[in-house]
N, CA, C and O atoms as a GROMACS GRO file, in nm:
protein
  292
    1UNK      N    1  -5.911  -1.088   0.676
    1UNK     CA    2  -5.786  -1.040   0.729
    1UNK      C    3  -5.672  -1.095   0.642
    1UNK      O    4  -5.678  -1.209   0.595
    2UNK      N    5  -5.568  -1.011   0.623
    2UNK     CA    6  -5.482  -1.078   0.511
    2UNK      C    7  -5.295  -1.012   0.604
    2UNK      O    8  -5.232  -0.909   0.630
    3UNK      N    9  -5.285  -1.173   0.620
    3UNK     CA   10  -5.140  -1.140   0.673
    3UNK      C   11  -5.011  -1.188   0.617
    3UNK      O   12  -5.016  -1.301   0.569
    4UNK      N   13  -4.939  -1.149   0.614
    4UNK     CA   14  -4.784  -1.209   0.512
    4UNK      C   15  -4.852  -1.254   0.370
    4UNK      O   16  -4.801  -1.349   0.310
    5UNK      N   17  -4.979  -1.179   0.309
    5UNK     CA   18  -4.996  -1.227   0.168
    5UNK      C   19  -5.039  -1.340   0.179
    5UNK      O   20  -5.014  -1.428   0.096
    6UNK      N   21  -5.139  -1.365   0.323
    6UNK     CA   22  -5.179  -1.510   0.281
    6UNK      C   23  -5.365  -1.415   0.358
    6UNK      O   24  -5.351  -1.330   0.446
    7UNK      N   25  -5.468  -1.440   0.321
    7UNK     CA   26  -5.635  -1.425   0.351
    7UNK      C   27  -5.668  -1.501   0.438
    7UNK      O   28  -5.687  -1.617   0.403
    8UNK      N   29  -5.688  -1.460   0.594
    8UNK     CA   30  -5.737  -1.541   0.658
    8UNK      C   31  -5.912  -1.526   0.722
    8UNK      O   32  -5.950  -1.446   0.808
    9UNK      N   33  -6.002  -1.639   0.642
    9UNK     CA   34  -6.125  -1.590   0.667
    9UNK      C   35  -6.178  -1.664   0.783
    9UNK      O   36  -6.133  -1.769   0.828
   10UNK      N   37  -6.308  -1.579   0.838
   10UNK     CA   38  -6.381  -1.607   0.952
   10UNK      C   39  -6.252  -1.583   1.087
   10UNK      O   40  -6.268  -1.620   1.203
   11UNK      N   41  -6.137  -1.518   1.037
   11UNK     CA   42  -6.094  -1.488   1.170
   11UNK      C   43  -6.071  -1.314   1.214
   11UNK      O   44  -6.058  -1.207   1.154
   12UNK      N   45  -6.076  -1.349   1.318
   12UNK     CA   46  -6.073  -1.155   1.366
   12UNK      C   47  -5.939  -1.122   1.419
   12UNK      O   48  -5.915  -1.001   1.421
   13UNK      N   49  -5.836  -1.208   1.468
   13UNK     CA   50  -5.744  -1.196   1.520
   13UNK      C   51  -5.639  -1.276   1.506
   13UNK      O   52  -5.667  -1.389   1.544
   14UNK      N   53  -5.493  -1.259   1.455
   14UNK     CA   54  -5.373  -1.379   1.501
   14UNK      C   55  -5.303  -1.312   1.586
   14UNK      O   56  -5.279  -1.193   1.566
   15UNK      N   57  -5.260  -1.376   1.691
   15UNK     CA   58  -5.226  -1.339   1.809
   15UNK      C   59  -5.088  -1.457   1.879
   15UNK      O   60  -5.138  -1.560   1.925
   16UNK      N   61  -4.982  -1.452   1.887
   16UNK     CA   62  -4.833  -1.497   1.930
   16UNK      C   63  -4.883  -1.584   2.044
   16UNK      O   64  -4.934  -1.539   2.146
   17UNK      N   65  -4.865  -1.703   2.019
   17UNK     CA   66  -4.910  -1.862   2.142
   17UNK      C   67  -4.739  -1.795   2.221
   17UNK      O   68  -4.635  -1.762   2.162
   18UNK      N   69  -4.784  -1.798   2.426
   18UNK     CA   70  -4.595  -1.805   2.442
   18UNK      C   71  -4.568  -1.906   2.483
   18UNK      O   72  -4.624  -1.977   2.567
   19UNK      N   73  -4.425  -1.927   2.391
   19UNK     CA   74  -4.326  -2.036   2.358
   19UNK      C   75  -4.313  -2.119   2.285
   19UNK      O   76  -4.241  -2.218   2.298
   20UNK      N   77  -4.406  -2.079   2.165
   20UNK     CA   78  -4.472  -2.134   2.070
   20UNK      C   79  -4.468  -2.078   1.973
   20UNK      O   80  -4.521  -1.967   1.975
   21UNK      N   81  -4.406  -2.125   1.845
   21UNK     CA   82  -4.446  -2.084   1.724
   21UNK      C   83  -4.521  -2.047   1.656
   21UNK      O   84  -4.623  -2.097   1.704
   22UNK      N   85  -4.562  -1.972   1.541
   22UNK     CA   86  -4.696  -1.944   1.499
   22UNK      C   87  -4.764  -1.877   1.545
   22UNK      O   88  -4.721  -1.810   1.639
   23UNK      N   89  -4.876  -1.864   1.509
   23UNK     CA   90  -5.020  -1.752   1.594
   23UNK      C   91  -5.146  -1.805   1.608
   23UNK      O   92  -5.194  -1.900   1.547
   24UNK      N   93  -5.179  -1.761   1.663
   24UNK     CA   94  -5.363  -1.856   1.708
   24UNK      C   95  -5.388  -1.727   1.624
   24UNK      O   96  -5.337  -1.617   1.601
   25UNK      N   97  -5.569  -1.854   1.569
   25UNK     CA   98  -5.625  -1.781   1.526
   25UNK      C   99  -5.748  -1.792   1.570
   25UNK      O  100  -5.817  -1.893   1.574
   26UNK      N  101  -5.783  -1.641   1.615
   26UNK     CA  102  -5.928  -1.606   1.669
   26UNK      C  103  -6.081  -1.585   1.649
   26UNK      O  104  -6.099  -1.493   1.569
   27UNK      N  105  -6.138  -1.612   1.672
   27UNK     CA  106  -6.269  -1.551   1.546
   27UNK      C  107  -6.276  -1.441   1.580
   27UNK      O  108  -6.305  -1.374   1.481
   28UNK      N  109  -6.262  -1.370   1.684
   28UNK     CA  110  -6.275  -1.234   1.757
   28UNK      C  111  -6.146  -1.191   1.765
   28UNK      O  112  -6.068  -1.279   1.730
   29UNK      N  113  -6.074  -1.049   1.811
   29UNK     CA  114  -5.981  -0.975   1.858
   29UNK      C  115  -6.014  -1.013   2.037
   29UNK      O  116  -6.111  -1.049   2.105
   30UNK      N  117  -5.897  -0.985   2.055
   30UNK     CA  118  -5.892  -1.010   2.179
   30UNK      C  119  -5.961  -0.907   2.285
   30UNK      O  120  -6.027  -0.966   2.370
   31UNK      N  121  -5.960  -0.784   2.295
   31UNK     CA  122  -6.042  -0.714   2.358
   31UNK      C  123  -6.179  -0.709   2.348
   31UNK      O  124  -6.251  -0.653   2.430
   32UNK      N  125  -6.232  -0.788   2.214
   32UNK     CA  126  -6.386  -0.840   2.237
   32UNK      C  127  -6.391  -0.935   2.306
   32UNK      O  128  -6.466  -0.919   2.402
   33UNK      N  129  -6.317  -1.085   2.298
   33UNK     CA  130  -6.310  -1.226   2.344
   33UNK      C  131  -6.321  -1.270   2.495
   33UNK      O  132  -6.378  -1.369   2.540
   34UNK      N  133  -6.209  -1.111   2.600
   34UNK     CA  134  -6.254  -1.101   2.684
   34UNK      C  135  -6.345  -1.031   2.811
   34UNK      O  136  -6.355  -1.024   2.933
   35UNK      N  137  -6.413  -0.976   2.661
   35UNK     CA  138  -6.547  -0.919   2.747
   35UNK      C  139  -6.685  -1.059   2.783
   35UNK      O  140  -6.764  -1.079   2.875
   36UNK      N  141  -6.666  -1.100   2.708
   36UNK     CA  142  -6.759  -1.227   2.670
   36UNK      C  143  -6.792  -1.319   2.772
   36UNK      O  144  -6.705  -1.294   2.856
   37UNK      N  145  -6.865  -1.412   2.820
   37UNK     CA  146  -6.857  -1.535   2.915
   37UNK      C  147  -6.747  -1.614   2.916
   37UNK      O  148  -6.658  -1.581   2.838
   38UNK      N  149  -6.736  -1.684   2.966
   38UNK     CA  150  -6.630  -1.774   3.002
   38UNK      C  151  -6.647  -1.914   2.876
   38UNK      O  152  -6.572  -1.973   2.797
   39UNK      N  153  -6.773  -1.915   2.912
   39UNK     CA  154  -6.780  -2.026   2.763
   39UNK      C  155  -6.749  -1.997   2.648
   39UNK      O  156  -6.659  -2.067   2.602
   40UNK      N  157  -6.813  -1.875   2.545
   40UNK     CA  158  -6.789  -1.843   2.487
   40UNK      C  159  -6.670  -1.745   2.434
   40UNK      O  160  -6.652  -1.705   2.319
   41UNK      N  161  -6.593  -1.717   2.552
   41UNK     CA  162  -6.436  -1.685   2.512
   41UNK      C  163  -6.353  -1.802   2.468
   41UNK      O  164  -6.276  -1.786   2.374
   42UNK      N  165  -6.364  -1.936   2.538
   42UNK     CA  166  -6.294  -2.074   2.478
   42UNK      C  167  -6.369  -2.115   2.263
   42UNK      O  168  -6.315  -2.172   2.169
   43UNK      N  169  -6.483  -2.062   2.275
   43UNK     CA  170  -6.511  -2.108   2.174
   43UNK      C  171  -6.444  -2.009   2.045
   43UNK      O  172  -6.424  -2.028   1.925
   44UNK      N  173  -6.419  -1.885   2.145
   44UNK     CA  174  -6.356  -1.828   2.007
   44UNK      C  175  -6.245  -1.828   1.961
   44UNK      O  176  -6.196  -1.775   1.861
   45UNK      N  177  -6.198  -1.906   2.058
   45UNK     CA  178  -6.037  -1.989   2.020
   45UNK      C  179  -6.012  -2.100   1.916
   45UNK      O  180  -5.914  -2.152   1.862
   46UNK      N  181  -6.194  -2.114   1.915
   46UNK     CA  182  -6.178  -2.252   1.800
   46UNK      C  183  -6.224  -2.229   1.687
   46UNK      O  184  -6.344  -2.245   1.668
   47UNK      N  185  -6.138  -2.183   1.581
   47UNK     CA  186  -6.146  -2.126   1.470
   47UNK      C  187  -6.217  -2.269   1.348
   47UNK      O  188  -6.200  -2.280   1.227
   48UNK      N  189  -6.262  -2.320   1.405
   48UNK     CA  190  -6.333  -2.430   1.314
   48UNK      C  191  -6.382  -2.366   1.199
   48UNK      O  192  -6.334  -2.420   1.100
   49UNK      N  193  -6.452  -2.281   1.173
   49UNK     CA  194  -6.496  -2.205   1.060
   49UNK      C  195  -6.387  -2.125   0.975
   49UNK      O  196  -6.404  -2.104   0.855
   50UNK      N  197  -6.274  -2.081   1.044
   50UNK     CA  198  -6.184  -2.045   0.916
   50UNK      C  199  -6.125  -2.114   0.829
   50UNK      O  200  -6.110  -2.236   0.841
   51UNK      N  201  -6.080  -2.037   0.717
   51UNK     CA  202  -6.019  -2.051   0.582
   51UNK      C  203  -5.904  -2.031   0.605
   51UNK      O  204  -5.893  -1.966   0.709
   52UNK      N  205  -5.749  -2.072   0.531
   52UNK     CA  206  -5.686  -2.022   0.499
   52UNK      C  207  -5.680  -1.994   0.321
   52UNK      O  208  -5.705  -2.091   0.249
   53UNK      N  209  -5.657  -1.905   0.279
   53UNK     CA  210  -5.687  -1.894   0.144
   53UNK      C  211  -5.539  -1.789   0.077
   53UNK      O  212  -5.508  -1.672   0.104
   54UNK      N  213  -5.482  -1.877  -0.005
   54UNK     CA  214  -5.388  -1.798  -0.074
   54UNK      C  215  -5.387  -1.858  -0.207
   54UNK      O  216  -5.475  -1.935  -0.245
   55UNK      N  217  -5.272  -1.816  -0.288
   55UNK     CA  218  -5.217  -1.821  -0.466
   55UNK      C  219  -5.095  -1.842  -0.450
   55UNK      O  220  -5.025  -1.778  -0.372
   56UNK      N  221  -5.054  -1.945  -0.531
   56UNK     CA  222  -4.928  -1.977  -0.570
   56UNK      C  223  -4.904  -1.982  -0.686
   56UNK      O  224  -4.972  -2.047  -0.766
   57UNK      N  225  -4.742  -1.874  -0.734
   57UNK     CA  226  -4.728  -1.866  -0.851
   57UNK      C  227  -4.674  -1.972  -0.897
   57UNK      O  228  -4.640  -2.050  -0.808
   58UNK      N  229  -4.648  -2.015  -1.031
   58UNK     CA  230  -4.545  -2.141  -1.061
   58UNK      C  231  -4.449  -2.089  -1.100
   58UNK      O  232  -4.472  -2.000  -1.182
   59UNK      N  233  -4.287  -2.117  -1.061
   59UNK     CA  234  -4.264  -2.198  -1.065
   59UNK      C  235  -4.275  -2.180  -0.866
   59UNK      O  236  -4.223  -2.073  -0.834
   60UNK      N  237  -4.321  -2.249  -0.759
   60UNK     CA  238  -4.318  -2.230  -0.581
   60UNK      C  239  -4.363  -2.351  -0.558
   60UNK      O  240  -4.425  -2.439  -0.619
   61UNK      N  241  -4.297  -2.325  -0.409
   61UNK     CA  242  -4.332  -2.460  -0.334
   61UNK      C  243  -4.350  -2.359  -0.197
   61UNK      O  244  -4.304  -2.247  -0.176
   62UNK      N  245  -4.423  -2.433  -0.126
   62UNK     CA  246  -4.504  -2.403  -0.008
   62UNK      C  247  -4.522  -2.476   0.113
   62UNK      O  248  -4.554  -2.595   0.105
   63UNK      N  249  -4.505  -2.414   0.244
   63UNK     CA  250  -4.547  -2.532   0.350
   63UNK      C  251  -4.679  -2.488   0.409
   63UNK      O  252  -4.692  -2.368   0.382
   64UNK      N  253  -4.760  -2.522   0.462
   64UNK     CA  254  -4.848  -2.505   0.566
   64UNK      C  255  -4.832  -2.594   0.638
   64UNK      O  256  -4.816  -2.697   0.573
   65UNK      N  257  -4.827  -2.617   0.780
   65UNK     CA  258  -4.845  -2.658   0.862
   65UNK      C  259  -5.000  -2.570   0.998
   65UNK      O  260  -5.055  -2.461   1.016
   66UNK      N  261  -5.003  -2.680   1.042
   66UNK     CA  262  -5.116  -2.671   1.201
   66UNK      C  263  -5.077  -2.717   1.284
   66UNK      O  264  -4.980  -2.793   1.273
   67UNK      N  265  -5.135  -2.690   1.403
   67UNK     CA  266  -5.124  -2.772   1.528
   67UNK      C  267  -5.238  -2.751   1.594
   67UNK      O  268  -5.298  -2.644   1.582
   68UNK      N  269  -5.286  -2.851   1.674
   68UNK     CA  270  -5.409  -2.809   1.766
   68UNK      C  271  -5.384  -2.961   1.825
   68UNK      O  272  -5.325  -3.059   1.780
   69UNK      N  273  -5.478  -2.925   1.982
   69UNK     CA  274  -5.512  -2.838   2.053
   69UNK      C  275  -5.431  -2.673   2.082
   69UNK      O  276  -5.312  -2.660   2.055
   70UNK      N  277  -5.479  -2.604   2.115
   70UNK     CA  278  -5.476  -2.482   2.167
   70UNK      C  279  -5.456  -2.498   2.292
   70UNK      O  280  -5.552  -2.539   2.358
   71UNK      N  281  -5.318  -2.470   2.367
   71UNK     CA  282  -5.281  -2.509   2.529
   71UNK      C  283  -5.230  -2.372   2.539
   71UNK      O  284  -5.207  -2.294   2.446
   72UNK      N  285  -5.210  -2.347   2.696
   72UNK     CA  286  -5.112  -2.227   2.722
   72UNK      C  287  -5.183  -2.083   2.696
   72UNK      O  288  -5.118  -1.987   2.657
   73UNK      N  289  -5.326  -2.076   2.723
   73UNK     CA  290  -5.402  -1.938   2.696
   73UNK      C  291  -5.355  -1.816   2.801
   73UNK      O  292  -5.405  -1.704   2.792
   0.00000   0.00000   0.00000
């Protein structure tokens, strides 16, 4: 999945946290996530297996930031 020019792998979905900055990222889309069990809808919140993967030209500077836990579902 590739959003604002940045590749985001092993995820299926970014989706708006509310009141919160940024986007969760899903391994699934959300209309799969909640067809699923109850267990395994929390696990697909935990994007442990994704990448973020981009290129930077020179002359740039760049931020990434994270946050986790995942509150407020």
């Amino acid at each position: 999945m590739i959003h604002d020019n940045v590749e985001f792998h092993n995820v299926g979905e970014l989706r708006p946290i509310n009141g919160k900055k940024g986007l969760r990222l899903q391994r699934v889309p959300e209309h799969v996530r909640v067809s699923l069990n109850d267990a395994v809808q929390m696990r697909m919140l935990q994007p442990d297996t994704a990448e973020i993967r981009f290129v930077l030209d020179e002359p740039c500077r760049s931020r990434v930031s994270r946050s986790t836990p995942i509150t407020g579902i």
